[in-house]
Short mmCIF file of the C-alpha atoms (twelve columns), coordinates in Angstrom:
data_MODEL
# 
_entry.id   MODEL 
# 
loop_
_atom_site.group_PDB 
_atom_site.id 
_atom_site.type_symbol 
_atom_site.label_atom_id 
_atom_site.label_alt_id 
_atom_site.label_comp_id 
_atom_site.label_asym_id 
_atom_site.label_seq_id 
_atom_site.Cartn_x 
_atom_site.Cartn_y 
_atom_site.Cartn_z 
_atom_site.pdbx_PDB_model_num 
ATOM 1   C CA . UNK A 1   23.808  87.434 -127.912 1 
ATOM 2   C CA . UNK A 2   24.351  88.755 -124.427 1 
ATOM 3   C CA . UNK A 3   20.950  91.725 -125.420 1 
ATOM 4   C CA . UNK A 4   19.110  89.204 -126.376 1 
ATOM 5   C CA . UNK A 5   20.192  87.285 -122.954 1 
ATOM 6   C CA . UNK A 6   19.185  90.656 -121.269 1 
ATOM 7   C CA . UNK A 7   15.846  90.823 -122.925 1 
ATOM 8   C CA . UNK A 8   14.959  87.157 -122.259 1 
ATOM 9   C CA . UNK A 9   15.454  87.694 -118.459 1 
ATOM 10  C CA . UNK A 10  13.664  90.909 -118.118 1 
ATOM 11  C CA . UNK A 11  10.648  89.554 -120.368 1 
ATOM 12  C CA . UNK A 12  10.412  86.530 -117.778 1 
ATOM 13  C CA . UNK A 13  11.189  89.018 -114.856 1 
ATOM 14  C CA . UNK A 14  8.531   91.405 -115.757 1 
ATOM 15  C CA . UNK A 15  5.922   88.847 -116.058 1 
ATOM 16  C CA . UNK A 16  6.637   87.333 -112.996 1 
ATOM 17  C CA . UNK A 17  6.048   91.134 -111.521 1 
ATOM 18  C CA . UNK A 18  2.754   91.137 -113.427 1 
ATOM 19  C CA . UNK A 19  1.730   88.078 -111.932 1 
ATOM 20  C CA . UNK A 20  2.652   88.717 -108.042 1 
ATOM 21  C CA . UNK A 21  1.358   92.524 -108.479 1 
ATOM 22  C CA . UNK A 22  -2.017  91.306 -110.314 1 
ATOM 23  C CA . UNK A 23  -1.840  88.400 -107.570 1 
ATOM 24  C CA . UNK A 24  -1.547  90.927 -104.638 1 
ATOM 25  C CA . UNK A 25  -4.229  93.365 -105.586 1 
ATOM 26  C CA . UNK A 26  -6.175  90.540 -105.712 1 
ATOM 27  C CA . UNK A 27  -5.563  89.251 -102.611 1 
ATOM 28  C CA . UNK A 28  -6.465  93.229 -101.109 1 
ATOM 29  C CA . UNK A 29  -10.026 92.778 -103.026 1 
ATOM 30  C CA . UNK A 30  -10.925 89.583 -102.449 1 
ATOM 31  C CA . UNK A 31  -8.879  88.507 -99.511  1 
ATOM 32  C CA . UNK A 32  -6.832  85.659 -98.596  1 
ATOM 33  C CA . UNK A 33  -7.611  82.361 -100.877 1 
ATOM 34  C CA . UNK A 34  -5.265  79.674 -101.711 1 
ATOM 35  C CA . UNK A 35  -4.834  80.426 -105.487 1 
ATOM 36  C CA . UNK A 36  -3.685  83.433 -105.133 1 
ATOM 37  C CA . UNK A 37  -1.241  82.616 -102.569 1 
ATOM 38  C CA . UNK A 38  0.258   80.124 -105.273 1 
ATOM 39  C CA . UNK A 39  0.383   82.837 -107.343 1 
ATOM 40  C CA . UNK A 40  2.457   85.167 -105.683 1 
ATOM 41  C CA . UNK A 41  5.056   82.043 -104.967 1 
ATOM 42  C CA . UNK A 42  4.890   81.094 -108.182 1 
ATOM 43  C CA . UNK A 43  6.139   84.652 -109.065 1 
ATOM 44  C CA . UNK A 44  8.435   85.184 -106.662 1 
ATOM 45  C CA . UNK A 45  9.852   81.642 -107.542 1 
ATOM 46  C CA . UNK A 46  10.362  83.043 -111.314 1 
ATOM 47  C CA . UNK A 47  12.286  86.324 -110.185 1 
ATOM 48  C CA . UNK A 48  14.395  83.553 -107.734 1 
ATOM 49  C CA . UNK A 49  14.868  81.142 -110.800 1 
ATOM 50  C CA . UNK A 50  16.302  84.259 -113.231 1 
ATOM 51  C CA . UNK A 51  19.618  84.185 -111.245 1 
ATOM 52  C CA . UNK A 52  20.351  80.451 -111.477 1 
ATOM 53  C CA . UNK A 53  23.475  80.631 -113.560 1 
ATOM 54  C CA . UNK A 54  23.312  76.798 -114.847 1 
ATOM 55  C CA . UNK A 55  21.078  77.501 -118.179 1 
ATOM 56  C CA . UNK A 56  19.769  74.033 -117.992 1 
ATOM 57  C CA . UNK A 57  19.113  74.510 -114.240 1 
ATOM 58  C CA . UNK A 58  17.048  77.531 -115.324 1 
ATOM 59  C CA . UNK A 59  15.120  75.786 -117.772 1 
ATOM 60  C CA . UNK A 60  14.117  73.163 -116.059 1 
ATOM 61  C CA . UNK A 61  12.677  74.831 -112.930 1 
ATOM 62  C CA . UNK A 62  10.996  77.728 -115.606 1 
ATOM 63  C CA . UNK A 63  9.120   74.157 -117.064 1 
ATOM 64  C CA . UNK A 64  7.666   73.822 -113.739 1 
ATOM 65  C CA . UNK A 65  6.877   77.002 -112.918 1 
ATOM 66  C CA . UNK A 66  4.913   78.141 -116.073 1 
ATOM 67  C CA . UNK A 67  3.333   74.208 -115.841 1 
ATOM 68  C CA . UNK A 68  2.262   75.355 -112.167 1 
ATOM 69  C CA . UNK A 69  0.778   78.652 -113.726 1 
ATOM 70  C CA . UNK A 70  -0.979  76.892 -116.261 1 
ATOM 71  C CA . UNK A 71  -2.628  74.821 -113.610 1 
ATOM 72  C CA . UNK A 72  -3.153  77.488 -111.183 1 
ATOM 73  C CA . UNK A 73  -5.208  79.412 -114.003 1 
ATOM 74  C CA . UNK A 74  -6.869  76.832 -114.815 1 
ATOM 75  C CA . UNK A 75  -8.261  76.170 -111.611 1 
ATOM 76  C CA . UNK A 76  -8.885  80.097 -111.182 1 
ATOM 77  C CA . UNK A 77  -10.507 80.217 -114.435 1 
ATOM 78  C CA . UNK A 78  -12.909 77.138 -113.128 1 
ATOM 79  C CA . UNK A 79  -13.394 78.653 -110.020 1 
ATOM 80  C CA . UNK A 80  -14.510 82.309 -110.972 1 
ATOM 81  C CA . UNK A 81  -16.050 81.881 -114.174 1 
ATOM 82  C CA . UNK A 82  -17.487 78.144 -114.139 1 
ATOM 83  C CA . UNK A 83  -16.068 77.921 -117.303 1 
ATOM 84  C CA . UNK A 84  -12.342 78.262 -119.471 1 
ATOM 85  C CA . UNK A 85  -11.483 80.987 -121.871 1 
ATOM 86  C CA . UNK A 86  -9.584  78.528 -123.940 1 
ATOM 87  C CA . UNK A 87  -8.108  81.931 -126.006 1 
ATOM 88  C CA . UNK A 88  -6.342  83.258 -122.582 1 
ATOM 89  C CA . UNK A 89  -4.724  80.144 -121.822 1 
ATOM 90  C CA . UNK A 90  -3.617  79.255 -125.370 1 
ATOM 91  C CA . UNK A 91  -1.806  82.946 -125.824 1 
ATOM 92  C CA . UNK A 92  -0.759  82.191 -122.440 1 
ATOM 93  C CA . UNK A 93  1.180   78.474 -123.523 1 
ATOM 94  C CA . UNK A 94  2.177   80.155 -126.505 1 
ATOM 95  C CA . UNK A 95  3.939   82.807 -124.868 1 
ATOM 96  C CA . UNK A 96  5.418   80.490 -122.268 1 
ATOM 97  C CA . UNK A 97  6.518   78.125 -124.977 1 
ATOM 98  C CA . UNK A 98  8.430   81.046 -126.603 1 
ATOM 99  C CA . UNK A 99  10.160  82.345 -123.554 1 
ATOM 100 C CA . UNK A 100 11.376  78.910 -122.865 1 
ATOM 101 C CA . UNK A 101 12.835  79.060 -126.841 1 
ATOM 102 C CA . UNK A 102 14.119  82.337 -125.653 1 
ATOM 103 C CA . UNK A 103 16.065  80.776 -122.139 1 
ATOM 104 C CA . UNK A 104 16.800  77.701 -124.174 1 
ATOM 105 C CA . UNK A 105 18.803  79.721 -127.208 1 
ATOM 106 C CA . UNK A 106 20.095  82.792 -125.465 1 
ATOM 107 C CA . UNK A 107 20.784  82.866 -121.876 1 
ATOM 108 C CA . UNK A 108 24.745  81.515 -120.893 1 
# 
């Protein structure tokens, strides 16, 4: 239980890295915008979330936080492309929806 508790939090960390690092090399290319400042507090808030020790606690502000993403992309998506790729963001939920299964089961 306590590997799969280890996996769980360095799944969730290592997308929140992915998300500030992605989010801060686009801030060097395209310079400062909003969105991607929301980003890289939204991932910073994930890494800051993984050491709450009350699992429901942890949960709760994770619901948030990927809701906030999914918004945030959305907008993005909007923005850049004028359009959704509805594929990207429903791989996206799905994967959200299963490390919330994961913090929900296996974390203390």
């Amino acid at each position: 239980m306590v590997k799969i508790a280890i996996i769980t939090n360095v799944l969730i960390g290592g997308y929140a890295l992915l998300i500030g690092l992605a989010s801060v090399l686009q801030w060097k290319e395209k310079g400062y915008q909003l969105r991607t400042f929301i980003f890289i507090i939204l991932s910073l808030s994930m890494l800051l979330t993984l050491w709450i020790p009350d699992r429901e606690w942890l949960l709760l502000f994770l619901i948030v936080e990927f809701i906030l993403l999914h918004v945030v992309a959305v907008a993005e998506g909007l923005y850049t492309n004028k359009q959704l790729t509805y594929s990207h963001h429903i791989i996206r939920f799905v994967f959200h929806c299963i490390l919330l299964l994961m913090v929900s089961k296996f974390t203390k």
